[in-house]
C-alpha positions, 0 to 999 in steps of 0.5 A: 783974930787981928790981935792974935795975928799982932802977937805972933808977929812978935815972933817973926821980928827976931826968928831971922837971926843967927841964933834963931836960924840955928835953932831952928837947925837944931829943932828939925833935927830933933823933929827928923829923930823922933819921927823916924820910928813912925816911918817904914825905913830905919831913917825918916827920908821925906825926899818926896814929901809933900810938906805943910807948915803950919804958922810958918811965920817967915819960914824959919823951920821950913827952911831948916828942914831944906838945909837938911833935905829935899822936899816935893813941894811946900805948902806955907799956912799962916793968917799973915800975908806979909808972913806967907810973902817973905816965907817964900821969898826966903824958900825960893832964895834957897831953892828957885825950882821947888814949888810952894803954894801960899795959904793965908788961911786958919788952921780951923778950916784948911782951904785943901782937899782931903790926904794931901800931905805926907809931913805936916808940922807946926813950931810955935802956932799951936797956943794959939789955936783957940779950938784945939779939937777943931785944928788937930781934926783939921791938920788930920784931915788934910794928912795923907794915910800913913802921913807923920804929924809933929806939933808943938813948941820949944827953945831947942835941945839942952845941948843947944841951949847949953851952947847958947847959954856959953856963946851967946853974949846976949842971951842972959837969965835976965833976957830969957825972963823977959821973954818968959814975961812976954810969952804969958801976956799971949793966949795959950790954949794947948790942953791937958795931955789927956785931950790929945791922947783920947782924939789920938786913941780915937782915931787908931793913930800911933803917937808920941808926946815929948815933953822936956824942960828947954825943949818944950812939948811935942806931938808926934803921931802918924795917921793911921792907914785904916783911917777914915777919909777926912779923919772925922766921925769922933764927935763923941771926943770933945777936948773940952771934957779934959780940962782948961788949957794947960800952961807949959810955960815959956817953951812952948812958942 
């Protein structure tokens, strides 16, 4: 895990600038759209939310979500202490009187109780997750009943991209290659589509899956009300039955 934790350091280094911080406004405000169908109100309000961020790295979509909303609490996951630090250095920067609680931990055993979280989300991280079976149980574990779920990578919308493309001086065909390059010496172990569906359907789970060129590929799904506690008892569904990981690309970081 020590070379996973060097490789996704890579990612921290740049995700602070101008344009990655606008980004990151613009993939919450995907994220915000997508899931409110799951919600009970016409808009998805997380007001009161308890949010975990899975492989926050430094923060940046947390911070974009706080631009956007209030929240109850934060909870920062990643494997990285120095991460986890300058995430909530960052958050309290924004706002000194939320509460954050710090896990540097694996997504493959989250140190909390069950039905914690009412929003879970994860931007970048899931490639690493080397049992993709084991983490998704995981991150549903830990979500509360009626808990929304959104899981994936991505660039940002094409309008984003678009604009970046015309206003970013730096951000060249040439650049973007590079960064293809660089992104296929990681690991990737996200699965065939068909994984997720049969853990999903399993579990009696409402779900989405987005996936669009630029902005990458997303899970959304909800946890379902009759769930059983843990979000375990399916041990007859083995992601494994579905195929190698499959390759997404560069958009999906």
């Amino acid at each position: 895990m020590n070379q996973t934790v060097r490789d996704y350091s890579a990612f921290d280094r740049a995700s602070e600038s101008i344009w990655n911080v606008r980004m990151y406004d613009d993939i919450v405000s995907t994220m915000l759209e997508r899931c409110a169908p799951f919600s009970d109100g016409s808009s998805f309000s997380i007001e009161q939310a308890h949010i975990l961020d899975v492989g926050c790295g430094p923060g940046g979509m947390t911070l974009a979500l706080l631009r956007q909303t209030r929240v109850a609490s934060v909870s920062l996951l990643d494997l990285r202490k120095e991460g986890l630090e300058r995430a909530a250095d960052r958050i309290h920067s924004h706002d000194g009187d939320l509460p954050v609680h710090l896990l540097q931990a694996d997504v493959h055993a989250i140190p909390v109780k069950d039905n914690q979280f009412d929003f879970i989300f994860s931007r970048g991280s899931q490639r690493f997750w080397e049992d993709q079976c084991t983490a998704f149980s995981e991150l549903r574990r830990v979500l509360k009943k009626g808990g929304i779920a959104y899981i994936g990578g991505g660039r940002g919308s094409t309008a984003f991209q678009e604009l970046r493309l015309r206003e970013d001086g730096e951000w060249c065909a040439t650049v973007q290659e590079q960064e293809r390059r660089f992104l296929r010496t990681l690991p990737m172990h996200i699965l065939d589509d068909a994984a997720y569906e049969a853990l999903f359907n399993a579990w009696g789970d409402r779900y989405r899956i987005f996936s669009h060129t630029g902005d990458g590929h997303w899970f959304c799904w909800q946890k379902s009300s009759e769930a059983i506690d843990g979000g375990r008892g399916f041990p007859s569904v083995k992601c494994a039955e579905y195929g190698e990981a499959g390759d997404r690309g560069g958009d999906n970081r």
